[in-house]
C-alpha positions as CSV (number, residue, x, y, z in Angstrom):
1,X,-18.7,-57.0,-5.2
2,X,-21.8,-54.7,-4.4
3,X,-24.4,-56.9,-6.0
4,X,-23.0,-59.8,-4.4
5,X,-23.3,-58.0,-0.9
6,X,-26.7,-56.9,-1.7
7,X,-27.9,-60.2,-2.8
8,X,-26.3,-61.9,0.3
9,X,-28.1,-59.5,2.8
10,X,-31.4,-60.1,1.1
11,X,-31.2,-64.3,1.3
12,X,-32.9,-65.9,4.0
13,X,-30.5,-68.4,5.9
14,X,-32.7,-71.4,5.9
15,X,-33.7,-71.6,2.1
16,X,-31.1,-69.8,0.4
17,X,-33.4,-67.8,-1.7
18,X,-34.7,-63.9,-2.1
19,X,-36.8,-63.6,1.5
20,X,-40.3,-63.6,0.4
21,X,-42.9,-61.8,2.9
22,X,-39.7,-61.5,5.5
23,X,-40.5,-61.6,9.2
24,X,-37.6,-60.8,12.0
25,X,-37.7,-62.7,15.3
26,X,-38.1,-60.4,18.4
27,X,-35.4,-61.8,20.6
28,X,-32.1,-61.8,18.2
29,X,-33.4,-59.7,15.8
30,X,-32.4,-62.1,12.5
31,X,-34.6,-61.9,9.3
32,X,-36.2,-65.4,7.7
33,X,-39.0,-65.9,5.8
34,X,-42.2,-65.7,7.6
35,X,-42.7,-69.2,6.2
36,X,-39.7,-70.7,6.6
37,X,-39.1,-69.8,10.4
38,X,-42.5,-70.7,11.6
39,X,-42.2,-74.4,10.0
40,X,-38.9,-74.8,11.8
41,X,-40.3,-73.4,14.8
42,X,-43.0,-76.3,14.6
43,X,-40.6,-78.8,13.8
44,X,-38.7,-78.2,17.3
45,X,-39.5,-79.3,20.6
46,X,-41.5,-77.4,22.7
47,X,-39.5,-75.1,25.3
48,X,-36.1,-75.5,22.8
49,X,-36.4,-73.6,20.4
50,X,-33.4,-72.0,18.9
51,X,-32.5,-69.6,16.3
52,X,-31.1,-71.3,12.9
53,X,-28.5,-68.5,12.5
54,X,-27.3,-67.5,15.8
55,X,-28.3,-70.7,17.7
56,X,-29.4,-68.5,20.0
57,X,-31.7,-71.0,22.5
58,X,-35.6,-70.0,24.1
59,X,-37.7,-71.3,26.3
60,X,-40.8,-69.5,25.2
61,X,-41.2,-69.8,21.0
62,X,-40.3,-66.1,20.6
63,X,-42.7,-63.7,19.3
64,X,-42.0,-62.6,15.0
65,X,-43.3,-60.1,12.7
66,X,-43.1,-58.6,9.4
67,X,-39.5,-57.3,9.0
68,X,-40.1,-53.5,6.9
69,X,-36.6,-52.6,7.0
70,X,-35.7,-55.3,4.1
71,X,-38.8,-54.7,2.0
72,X,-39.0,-52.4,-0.9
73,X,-41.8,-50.4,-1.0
74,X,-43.8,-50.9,-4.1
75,X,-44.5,-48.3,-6.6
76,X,-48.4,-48.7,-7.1
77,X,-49.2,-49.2,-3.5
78,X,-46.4,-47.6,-1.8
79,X,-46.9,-50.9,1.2
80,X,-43.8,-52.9,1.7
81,X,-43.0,-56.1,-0.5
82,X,-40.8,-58.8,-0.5
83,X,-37.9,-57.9,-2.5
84,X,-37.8,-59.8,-5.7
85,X,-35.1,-60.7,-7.9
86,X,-36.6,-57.9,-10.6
87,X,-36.2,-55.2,-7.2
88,X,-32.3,-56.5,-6.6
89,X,-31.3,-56.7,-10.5
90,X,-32.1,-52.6,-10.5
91,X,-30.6,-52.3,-7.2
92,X,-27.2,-54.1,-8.7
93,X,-27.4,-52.3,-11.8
94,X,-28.1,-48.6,-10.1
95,X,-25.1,-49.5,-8.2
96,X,-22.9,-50.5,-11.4
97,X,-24.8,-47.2,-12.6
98,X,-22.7,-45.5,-9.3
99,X,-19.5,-47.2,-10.0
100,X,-19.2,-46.1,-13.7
101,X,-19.8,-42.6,-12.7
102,X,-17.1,-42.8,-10.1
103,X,-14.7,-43.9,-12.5
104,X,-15.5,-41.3,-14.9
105,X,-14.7,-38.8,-12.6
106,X,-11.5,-40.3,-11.4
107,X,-10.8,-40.8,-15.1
108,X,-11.1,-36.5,-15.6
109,X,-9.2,-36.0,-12.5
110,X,-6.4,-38.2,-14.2
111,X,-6.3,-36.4,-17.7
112,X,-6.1,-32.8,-15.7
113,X,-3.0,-33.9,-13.6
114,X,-1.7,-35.8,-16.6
115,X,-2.0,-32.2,-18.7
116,X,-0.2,-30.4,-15.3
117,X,2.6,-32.5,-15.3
118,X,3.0,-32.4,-19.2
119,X,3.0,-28.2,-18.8
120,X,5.8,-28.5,-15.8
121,X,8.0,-30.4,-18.3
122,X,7.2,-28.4,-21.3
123,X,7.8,-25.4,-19.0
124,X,11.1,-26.6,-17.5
125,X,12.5,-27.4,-21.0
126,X,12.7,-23.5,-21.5
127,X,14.9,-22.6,-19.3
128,X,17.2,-25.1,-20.0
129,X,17.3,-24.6,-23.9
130,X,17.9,-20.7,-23.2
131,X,20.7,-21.5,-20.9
132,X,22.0,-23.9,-23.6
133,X,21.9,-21.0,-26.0
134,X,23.0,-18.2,-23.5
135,X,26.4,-21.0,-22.9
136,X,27.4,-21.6,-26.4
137,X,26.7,-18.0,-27.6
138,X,29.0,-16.7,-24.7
139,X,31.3,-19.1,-25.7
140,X,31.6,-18.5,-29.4
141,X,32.5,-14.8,-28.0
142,X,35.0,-16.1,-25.6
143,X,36.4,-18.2,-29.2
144,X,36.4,-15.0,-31.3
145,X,38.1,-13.2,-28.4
146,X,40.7,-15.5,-27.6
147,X,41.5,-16.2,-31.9
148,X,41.8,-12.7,-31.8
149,X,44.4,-12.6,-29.0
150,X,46.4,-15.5,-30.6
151,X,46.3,-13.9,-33.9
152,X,47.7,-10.4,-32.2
153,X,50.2,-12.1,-30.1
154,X,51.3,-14.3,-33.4
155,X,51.8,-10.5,-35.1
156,X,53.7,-9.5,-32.0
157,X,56.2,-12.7,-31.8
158,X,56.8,-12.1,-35.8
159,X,57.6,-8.6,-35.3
160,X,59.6,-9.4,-31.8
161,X,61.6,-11.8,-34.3
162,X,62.6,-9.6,-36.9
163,X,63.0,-7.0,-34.4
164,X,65.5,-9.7,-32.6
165,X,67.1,-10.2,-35.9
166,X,67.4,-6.0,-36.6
167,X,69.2,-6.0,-33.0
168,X,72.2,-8.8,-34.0
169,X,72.5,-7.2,-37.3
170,X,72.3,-3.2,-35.6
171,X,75.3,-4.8,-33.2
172,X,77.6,-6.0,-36.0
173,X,77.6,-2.6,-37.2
174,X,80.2,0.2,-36.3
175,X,78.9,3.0,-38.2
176,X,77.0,5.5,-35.2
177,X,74.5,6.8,-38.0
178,X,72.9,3.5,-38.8
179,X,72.7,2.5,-35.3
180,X,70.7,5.6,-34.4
181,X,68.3,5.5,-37.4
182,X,67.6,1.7,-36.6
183,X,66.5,2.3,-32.9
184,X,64.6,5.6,-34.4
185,X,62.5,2.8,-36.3
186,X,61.9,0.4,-32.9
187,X,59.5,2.2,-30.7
188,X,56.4,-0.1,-31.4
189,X,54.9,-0.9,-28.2
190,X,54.8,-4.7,-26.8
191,X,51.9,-6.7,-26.2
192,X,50.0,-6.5,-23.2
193,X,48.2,-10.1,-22.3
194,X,46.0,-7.9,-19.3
195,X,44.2,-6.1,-21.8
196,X,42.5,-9.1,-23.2
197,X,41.5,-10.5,-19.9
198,X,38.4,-12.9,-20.2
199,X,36.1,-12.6,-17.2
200,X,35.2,-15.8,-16.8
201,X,33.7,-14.9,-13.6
202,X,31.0,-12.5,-15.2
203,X,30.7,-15.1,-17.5
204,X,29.4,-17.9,-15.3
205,X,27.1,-15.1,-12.6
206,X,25.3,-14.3,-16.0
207,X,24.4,-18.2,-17.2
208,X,23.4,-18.7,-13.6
209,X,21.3,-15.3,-13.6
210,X,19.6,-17.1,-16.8
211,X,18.8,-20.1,-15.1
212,X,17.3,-18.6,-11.8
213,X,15.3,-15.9,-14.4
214,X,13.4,-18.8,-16.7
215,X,12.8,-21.0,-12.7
216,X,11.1,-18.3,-11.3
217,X,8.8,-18.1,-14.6
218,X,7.9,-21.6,-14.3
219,X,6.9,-21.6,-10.4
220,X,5.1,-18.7,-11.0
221,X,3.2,-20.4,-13.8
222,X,2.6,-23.0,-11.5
223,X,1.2,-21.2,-8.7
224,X,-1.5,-19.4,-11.4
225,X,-3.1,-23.1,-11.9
226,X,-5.4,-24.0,-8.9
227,X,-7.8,-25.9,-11.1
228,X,-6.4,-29.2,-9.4
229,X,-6.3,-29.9,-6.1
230,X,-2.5,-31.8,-6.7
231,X,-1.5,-28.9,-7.8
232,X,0.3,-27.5,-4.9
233,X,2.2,-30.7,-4.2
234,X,3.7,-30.3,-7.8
235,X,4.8,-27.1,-7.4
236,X,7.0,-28.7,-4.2
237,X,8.6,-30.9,-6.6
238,X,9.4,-28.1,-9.1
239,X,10.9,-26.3,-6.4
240,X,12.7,-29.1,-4.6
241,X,13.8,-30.4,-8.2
242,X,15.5,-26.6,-9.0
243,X,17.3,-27.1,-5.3
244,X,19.1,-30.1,-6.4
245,X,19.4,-28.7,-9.7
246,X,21.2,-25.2,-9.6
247,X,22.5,-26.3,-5.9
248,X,20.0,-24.1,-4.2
249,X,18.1,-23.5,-0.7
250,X,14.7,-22.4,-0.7
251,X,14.3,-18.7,1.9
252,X,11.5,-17.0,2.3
253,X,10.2,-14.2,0.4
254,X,11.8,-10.2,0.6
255,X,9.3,-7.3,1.1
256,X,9.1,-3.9,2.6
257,X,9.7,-2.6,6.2
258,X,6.6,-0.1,6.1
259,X,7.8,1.5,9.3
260,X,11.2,2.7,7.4
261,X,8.7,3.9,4.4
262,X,8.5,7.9,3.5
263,X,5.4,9.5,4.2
264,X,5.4,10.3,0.1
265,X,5.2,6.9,-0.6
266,X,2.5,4.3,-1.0
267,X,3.4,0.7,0.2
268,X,0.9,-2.1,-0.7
269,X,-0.9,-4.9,0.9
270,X,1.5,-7.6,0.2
271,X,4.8,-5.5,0.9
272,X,5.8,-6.0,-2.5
273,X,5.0,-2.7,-4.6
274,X,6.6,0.6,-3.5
275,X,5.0,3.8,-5.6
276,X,5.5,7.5,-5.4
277,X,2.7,9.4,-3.5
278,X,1.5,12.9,-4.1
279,X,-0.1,12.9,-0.9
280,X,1.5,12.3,2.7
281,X,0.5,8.8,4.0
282,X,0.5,10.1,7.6
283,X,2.2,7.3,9.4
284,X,3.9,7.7,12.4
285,X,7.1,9.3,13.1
286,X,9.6,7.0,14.1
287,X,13.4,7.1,14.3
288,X,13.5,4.2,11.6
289,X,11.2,6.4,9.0
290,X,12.9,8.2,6.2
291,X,11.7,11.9,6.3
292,X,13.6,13.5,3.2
293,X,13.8,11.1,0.6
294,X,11.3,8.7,-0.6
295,X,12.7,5.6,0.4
296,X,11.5,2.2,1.8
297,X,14.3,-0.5,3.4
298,X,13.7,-4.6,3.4
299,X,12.1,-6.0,6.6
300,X,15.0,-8.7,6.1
301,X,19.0,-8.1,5.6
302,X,22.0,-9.8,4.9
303,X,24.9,-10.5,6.7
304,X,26.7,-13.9,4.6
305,X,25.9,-15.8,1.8
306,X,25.1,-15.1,-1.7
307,X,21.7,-13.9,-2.7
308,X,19.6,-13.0,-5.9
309,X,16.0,-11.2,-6.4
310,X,14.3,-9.9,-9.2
311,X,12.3,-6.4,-9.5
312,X,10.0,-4.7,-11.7
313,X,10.7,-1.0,-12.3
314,X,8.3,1.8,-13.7
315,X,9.1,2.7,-17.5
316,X,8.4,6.1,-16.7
317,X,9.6,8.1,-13.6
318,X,12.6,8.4,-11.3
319,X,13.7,5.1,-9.5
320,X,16.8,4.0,-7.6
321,X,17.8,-0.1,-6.3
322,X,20.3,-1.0,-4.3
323,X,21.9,-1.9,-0.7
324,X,22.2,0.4,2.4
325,X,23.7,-0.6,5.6
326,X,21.1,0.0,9.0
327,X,23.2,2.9,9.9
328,X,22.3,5.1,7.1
329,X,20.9,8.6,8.5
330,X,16.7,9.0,8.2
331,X,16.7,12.8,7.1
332,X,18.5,15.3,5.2
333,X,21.0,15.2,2.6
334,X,23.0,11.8,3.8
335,X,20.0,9.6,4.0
336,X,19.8,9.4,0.2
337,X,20.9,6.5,-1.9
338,X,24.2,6.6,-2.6
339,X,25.1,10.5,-1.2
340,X,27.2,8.2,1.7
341,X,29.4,5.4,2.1
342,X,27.2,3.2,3.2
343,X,24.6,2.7,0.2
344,X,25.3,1.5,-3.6
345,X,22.2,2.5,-5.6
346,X,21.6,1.6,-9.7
347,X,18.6,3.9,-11.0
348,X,17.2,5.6,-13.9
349,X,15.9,9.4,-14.3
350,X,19.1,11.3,-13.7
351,X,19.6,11.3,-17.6
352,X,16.7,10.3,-19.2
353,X,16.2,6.5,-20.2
354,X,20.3,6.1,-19.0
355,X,21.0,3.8,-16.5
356,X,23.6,5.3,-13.4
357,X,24.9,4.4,-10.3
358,X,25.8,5.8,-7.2
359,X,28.0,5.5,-4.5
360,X,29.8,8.1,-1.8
361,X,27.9,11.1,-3.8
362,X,29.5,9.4,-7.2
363,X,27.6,9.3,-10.0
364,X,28.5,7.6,-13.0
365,X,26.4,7.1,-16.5
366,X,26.2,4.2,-17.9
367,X,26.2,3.7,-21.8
368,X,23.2,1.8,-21.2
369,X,19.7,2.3,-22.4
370,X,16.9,0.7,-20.6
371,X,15.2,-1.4,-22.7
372,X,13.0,-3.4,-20.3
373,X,11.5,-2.7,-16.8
374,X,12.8,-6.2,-14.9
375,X,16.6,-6.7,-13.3
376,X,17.9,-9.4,-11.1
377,X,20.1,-8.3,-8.1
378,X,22.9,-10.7,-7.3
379,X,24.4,-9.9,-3.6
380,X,28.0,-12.2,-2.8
381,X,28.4,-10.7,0.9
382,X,31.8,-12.4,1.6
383,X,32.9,-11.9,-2.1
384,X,32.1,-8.3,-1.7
385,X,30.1,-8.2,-5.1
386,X,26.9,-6.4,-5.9
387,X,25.8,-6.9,-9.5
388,X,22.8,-5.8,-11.5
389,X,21.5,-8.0,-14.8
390,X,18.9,-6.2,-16.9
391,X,16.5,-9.3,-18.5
392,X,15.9,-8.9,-21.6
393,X,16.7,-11.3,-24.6
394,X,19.9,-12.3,-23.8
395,X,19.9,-10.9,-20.3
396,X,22.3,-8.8,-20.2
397,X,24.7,-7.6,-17.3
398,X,24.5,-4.1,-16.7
399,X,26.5,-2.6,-13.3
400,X,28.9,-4.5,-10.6
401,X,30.1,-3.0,-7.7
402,X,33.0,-4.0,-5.5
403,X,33.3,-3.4,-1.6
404,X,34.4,-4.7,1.5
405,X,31.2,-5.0,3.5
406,X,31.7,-4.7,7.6
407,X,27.6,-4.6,7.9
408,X,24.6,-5.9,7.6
409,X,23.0,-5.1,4.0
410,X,19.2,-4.3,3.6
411,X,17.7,-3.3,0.0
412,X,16.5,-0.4,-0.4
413,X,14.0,1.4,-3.1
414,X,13.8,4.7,-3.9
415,X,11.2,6.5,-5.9
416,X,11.5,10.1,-6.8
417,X,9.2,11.4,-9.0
418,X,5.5,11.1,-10.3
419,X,4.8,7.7,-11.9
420,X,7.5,5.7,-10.3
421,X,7.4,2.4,-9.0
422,X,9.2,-0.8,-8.2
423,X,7.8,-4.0,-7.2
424,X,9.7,-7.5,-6.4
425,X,8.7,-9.5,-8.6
426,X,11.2,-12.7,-7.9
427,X,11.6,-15.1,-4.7
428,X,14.8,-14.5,-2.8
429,X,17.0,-17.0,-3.1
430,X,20.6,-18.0,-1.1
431,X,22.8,-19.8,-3.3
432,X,25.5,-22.1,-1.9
């Protein structure tokens, strides 16, 4: 298509051939070649000459000259020539020369995005074989539990039988002594189904913990490639395609309220990372600050809706997660995490590597162990549930707390001791 262009724009319009010594007419500015237009010209009739490609008509044979624009300047001489068909065959093939490198780049731009998309699905196939795996391993327990409670009911119904039977026999009989002996023997206790309740409920929060854990690998993933330009139009897809998916809406991301942080703790750029500080920060004193405790709130809170987050905690030091209502005091004893009614803190460094929890001055140790520094926080506001998921390999549910909650909710992080920290790590989420 280009060397047809080419080859069309240097072809004089009355011979049809390469223009040799081109001239251009003054008036309508068209190119000919210098032979060509002046035979026509004395071919026509004097005071009518015209223009063979416009028409256009004159009066006066209008002045021409050499035409340099469609000359190609020759290499020996460097004076204008006459294009020849030698000048336009390189000029075709520089421009096939052009195309194939075009090509080749689109080509490389292809295999990139192809290799992007390949990673997504390898990526996303993760997730969905651990969730696999988390679901039929939960369920094989669920199995084993429930054989178990048929089995022990089965015992229970053989011995409620034969003690049925004992009880006809024990009431045929008249002699006092026998009786007495018999129900001497018949104390066994009954079965109780509510000890081997199944919480199904826990259950199903921990497969869709698993799910939202191995998404939020893949978008981070995705957001650490920026070789391609398509890449961030992908990475819309991937999170549009986990909406539909787990039945989720996209909100934006949590971070700290510096102007609630403690003067003994350093907050960074991006709001994310919280750290203990040796030395006072020297902000401002504000009525929102805490001044006893180091402690930093959210900048957003919660007042409906279900929610989950993930953060990264320190493997050394004193740390404390949680929720606080807006109302909780800024100094003295009451504005710490869980010494009120108003806060519900999980945290490690009351007893070692233990994990505890607090609420209303409670504290309770866990017979966990921490054996990783990342936990997912899953808020239900209207079911009244706060629940804490350690994950490791299976992830593994750790602390749940119940309440009625009559306020908004904020997170909260405390950090207590030197080398502490805790840094969200996840994107907050509100599921449906």
């Amino acid at each position: 298509m280009a060397s047809a262009d080419l080859l069309d724009e240097l072809t004089c319009a009355i011979c049809t051939d390469i223009y040799r010594d081109p001239a251009v007419t003054v008036n309508c500015g068209h190119s000919f070649c210098h032979e060509c237009i002046t035979s026509t010209w004395d071919n026509q009739e004097k005071r009518k000459y015209f223009c063979p490609e416009c028409l256009g008509r004159f009066r006066v044979r209008p002045l021409i000259k050499r035409d340099l624009k469609v000359g190609i300047p020759c290499t020996y001489c460097f004076r204008f020539m006459a294009p020849s068909a030698e000048h336009a065959e390189k000029s075709v093939q520089s421009l096939e020369e052009l195309r194939r490198q075009v090509q080749e780049k689109a080509a490389g731009v292809t295999e990139r995005v192809t290799a992007l998309i390949t990673n997504i699905r390898e990526q996303a196939e993760t997730p969905e074989k651990e969730a696999l795996s988390e679901i039929s391993r939960q369920e094989e327990q669920v199995s084993l539990r429930v054989s178990d409670l048929i089995r022990q009911l089965e015992i229970k119904k053989e011995e409620l039988s034969r003690k049925m039977g004992d009880i006809e026999e024990l009431c045929n009989m008249t002699d006092l002594v026998t009786v007495l002996q018999g129900q001497e023997s018949g104390r066994d206790d009954y079965c109780d189904a509510e000890r081997y309740d199944i919480k199904v409920h826990d259950l199903g929060e921990l497969i869709k913990v698993t799910l939202y854990s191995g998404l939020a690998g893949i978008v981070t993933a995705v957001t650490r490639w920026r070789r391609v330009p398509e890449a961030s139009n992908l990475l819309l897809d991937v999170i549009k395609a986990s909406d539909v998916s787990l039945d989720v809406n996209t909100a934006s991301d949590v971070s700290m309220d510096v102007n609630t942080a403690s003067n003994y703790v350093s907050v960074s750029d991006d709001l994310k990372t919280v750290s203990w500080s040796e030395m006072t920060q020297s902000r401002p004193e504000t009525p929102e600050r805490f001044q006893d405790f180091h402690q930093v709130l959210s900048s957003s809170r919660f007042s409906s809706g279900r929610h989950y987050w993930e953060v990264e905690v320190s493997e050394s030091g004193w740390w404390v997660v949680g929720m606080v209502y807006p109302t909780i005091e800024r100094r003295g004893d009451q504005s710490a995490i869980g010494i009120n009614s108003v806060s519900w803190g999980l945290g490690r460094g009351w007893f070692n590597n233990q994990y505890s929890v607090i609420h209303d001055s409670k504290l309770i140790q866990l017979p966990h162990s921490s054996s990783g520094q990342r936990l997912g926080i899953l808020l239900d506001y209207e079911v009244g549930r706060l629940s804490f998921y350690e994950l490791c390999d299976p992830i593994r549910h750790v602390h749940t707390f119940t309440a009625v909650f009559t306020e908004p909710l904020h997170a909260v992080f405390g950090v207590y001791r030197y080398n502490s920290s805790v840094r969200i790590s996840g994107i907050l989420c509100p599921l449906k």
